[in-house]
N, C-alpha and C positions, 0 to 999 in steps of 0.2 A: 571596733571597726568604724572606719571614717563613714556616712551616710557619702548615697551615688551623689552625682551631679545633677541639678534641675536640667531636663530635655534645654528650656529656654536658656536656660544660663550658659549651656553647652555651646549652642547657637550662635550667643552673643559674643564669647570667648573666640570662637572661631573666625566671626566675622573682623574682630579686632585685630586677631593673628595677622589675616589676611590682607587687613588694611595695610597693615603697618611694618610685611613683608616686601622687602625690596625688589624681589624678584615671583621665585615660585615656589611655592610648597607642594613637599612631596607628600604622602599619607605617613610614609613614617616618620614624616617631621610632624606631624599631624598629632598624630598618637603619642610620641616623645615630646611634644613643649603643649598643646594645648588642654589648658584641664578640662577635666571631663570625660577623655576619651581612654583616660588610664584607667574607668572604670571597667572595662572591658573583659572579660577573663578570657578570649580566644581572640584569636585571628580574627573565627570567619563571626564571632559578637561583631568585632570592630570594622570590617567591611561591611555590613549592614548596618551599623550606624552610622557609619561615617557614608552612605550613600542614601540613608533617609534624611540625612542633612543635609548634604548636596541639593536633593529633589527641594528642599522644603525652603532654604534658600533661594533658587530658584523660583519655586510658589508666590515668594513674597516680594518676586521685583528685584531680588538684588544678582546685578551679571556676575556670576559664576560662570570665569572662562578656564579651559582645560590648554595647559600649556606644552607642549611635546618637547624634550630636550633633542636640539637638533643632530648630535652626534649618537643617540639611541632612541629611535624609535619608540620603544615601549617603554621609557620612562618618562610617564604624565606625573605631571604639575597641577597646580592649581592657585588662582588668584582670582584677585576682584576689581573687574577695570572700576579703574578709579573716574576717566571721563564718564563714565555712562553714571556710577555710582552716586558722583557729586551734585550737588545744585549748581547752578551756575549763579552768578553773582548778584545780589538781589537788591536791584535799584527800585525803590519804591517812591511815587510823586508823594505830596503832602496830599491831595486828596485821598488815595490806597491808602494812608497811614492813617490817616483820619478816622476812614470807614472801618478802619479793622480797629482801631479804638474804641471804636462807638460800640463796635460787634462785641469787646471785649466788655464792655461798661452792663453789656445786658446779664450777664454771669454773674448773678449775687451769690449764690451758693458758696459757703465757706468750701466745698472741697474741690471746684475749676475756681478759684479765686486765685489764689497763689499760680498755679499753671499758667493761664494769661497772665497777668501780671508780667511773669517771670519772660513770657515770651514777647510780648509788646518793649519789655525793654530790649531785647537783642534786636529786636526791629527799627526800634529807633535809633539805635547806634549805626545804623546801613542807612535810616531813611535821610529825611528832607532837615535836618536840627530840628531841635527843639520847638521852632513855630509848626511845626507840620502838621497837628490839632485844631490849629487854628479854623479850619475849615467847619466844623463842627460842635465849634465850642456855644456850649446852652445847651445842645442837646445832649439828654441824659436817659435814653429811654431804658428801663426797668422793667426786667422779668421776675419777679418775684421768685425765689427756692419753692421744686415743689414739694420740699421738706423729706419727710423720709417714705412717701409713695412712689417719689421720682426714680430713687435706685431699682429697688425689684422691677417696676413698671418698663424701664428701660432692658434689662435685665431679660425680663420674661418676653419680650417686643422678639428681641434679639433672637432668644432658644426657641420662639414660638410656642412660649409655656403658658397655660389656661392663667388666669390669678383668679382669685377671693378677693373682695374687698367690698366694705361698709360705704353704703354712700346716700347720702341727705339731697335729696331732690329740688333742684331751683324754685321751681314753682308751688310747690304744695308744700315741699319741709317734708316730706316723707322722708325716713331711713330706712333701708333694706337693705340688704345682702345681694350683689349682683357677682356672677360669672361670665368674665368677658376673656376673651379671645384679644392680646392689646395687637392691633397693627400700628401704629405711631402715634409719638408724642410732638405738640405740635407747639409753639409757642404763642399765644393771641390774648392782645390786647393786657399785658401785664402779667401776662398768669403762662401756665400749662394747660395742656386740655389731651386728655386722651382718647383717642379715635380708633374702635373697635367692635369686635360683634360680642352681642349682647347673648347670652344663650338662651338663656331664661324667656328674652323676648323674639329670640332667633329673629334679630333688626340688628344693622347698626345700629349706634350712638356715639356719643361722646360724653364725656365726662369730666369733669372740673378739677383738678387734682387739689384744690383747693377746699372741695368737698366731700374730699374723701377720710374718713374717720377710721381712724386706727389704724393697725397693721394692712399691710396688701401681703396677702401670702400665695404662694405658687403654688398649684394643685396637678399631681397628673406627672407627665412624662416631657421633657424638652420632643419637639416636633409634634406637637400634638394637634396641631392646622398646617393646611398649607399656608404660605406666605403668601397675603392679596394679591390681588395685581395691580396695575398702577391704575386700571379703569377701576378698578374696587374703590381704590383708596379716593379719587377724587367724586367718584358719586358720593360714598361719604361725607366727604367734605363740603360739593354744594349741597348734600341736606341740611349740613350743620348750618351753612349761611342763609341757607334759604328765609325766607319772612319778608314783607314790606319793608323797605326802610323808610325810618321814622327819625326826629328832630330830634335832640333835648339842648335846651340853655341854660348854662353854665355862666358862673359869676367868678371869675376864676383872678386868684390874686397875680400882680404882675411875675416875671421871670417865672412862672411857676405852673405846673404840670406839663411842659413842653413837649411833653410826647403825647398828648391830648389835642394841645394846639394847632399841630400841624396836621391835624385832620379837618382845621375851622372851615364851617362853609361859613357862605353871605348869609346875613340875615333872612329870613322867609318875611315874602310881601307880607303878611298876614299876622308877622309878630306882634306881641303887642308892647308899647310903651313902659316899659318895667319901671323906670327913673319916675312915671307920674303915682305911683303906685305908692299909700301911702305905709304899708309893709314892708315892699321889697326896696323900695325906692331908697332909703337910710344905709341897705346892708348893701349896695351900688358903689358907696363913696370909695375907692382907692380899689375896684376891680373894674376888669374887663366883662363884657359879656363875649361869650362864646358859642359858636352854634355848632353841635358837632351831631354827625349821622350814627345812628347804631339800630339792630336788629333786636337783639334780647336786652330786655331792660335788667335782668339780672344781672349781665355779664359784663353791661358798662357797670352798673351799681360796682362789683368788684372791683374793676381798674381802678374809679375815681375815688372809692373808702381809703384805698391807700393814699391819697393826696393829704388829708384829714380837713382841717379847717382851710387848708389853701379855695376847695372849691366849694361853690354851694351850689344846690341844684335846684333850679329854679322851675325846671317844667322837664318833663311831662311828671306829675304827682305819682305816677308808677313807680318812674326811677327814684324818686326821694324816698318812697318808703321802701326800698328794697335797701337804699345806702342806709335806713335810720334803724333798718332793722340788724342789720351787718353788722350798725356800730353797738346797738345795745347787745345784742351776741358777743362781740369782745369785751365790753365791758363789765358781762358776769366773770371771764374767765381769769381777768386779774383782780382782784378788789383792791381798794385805796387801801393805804398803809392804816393802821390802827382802827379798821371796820370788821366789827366781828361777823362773820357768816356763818358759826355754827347754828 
């Protein structure tokens, strides 16, 4: 025996019926050409699916209108305006094309790779030609994959499902085991960060998805919190910003970390002479200095390790050793070819 039809698959069947009916469909044209609906073994099966369909079409935005044949009364029709259904033609400036390139360039993750890609080209076939990038070209800004936390994490945001997850603490390198309630993932400064209640600490926090170790596993029941509210989520968020902001200076090679750059301020009156400096002054020759703001010297250290040699960090001594310590942490995890580590 053939397995039923997927609900979805049903759906989609119908909606194409629909499209690409010239006029109107009856239910029993319904039942006799679209699959799915043959799975039915009664009448009154196929009148209650075919009217949870309806509704749920409907639900999703798509006009389902009810068509009356004008010589009988009681026999309805059904189709799908196509004016209300369609987009309407979509002229995009070179600037729009730009920004949604740029939007698309922040997606490293191999599985929305392909997706954008695939969409940016049907866009640029409508848009401005092939210069219509131009507006944005250099900039490259980079969110890093937050590898395999970012699926459940999303996932569990979504169902309002508790997660498990191992996590290595910025400042001290503590690992423990926290249970967080995720309200949103958020994108900042190269990375992901996840924004939620802590149970254990019954606080919000946030969290680096980048230091989070090992699996994230779902615990408990989909709805197991209520969903924040949007005062929730942004008091969250100015705690996470909260702090002085503070300098750091950057030696930074040309064309290169440009999504760093454009947050450069002016020099601080107060800085000091680097070039007379007879240490820094040498490692000066063929970069820029950069003066850019940040809050947690951890969190820049993260953004800027991804650079590698493009940037040096030149003050405040916090942030150097957060990057020198990042970088020796990476370099246990691969070893040189032909180095034994047994």
């Amino acid at each position: 025996m053939a397995s039923a039809t997927d609900p979805s698959e049903r759906l989609l069947n119908l909606v194409i019926a629909l499209v690409n009916s010239r006029g109107r469909m009856t239910k029993e044209q319904v039942r006799a050409s679209v699959a799915g609906y043959a799975d039915a073994p009664s009448d009154e099966s196929f009148e209650r699916m075919f009217e949870r369909d309806k509704d749920t079409l409907r639900e999703l935005g798509i006009p389902l209108v009810t068509v009356t044949d004008p010589g009988h009364g009681d026999d309805f029709g059904y189709r799908i305006d196509l004016d209300a259904y369609a987009l309407p033609p979509i002229d995009l400036t070179a600037a729009e094309l730009g920004v949604l390139t740029l939007a698309a360039q922040t997606w490293q993750d191999r599985t929305m790779r392909g997706d954008t890609a695939r969409a940016l080209t049907k866009l640029r076939a409508v848009g401005q030609g092939p210069g219509a990038t131009d507006l944005v070209a250099g900039l490259a800004p980079r969110v890093r994959s937050g590898g395999s936390a970012f699926a459940p994490l999303l996932d569990a945001a979504q169902a309002r499902q508790v997660v498990r997850l191992t996590y290595r603490a910025a400042n001290t390198g503590e690992v423990r085991v926290r249970r967080i309630e995720p309200w949103q993932l958020v994108a900042r400064r190269g990375g992901w960060v996840l924004i939620g209640w802590d149970q254990d600490r019954q606080a919000t926090r946030s969290f680096r998805l980048s230091r989070i170790e090992g699996p994230v596993r779902a615990v408990g029941e989909p709805g197991a919190f209520a969903a924040p509210s949007p005062e929730q989520v942004e008091q969250a968020m100015a705690a996470w910003r909260e702090g002085p902001a503070r300098v750091a200076t950057l030696a930074v090679l040309p064309e290169r970390a440009e999504a760093t750059r454009v947050r450069a301020l002016e020099a601080p009156p107060d800085a000091p002479d680097w070039s007379a400096d007879p240490v820094v002054g040498p490692l000066l020759v063929g970069r820029d200095l950069v003066h850019v703001a940040y809050r947690n010297a951890w969190e820049l250290a993260e953004e800027l390790v991804g650079y590698g040699e493009a940037v040096l960090v030149l003050d405040p001594p916090e942030v150097r050793s957060h990057v020198l310590a990042l970088l020796a942490r990476a370099a246990t995890l691969a070893p040189a070819p032909g180095v034994d580590r047994a």
